[in-house]
C-alpha positions, 0 to 999 in steps of 0.5 A: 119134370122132377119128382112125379108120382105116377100109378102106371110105373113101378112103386119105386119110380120116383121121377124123370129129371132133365139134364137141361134143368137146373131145378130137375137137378137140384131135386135129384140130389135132394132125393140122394141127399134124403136116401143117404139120411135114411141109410144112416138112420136104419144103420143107427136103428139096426135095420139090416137093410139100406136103399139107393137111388138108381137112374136109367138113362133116357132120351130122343133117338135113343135106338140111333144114340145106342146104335152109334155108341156101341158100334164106336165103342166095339168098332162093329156094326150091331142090328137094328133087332138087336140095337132095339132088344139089347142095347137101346133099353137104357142110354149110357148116363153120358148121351142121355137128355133125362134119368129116370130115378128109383128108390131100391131095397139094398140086401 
């Protein structure tokens, strides 16, 4: 997928990036790379102010992935309820198919 721009998200979504991709993951680190010269050009301007990029996991299943990740990781069972509230939101980047990327203000 990559870069996209998208009106019904947020300003600072920049894209969704595929794992399996190997094109989705050279974009990503494009747009590191590009965050990280822009940080170093607002330190040389003065501005007291930095951004960085953020991804969020995503994937199929996901309520089933959290659901088993958190229960092997606590050795407990947790609620479909609250699978779906709290832990289900964003994967953990190592059982995720894609990110999500955003660009954020620091400070």
């Amino acid at each position: 997928m990559g870069i996209q721009i998208d009106n019904k998200r947020t300003d600072s979504y920049i894209g969704t990036f595929d794992y399996a991709c190997a094109d989705d993951m050279l974009q990503l680190e494009d747009v590191r790379t590009m965050v990280k010269n822009m940080n170093k050009s607002l330190r040389l301007a003065g501005m007291d102010y930095q951004f960085r990029v953020v991804v969020r996991g995503r994937g199929n299943n996901r309520f089933e992935r959290a659901k088993d990740y958190h229960s092997k990781k606590y050795g407990r069972q947790f609620s479909e309820r609250y699978v779906k509230a709290r832990l289900a939101q964003d994967l953990t980047l190592e059982f995720a198919d894609r990110v999500d990327a955003y660009i954020l203000r620091r400070r």
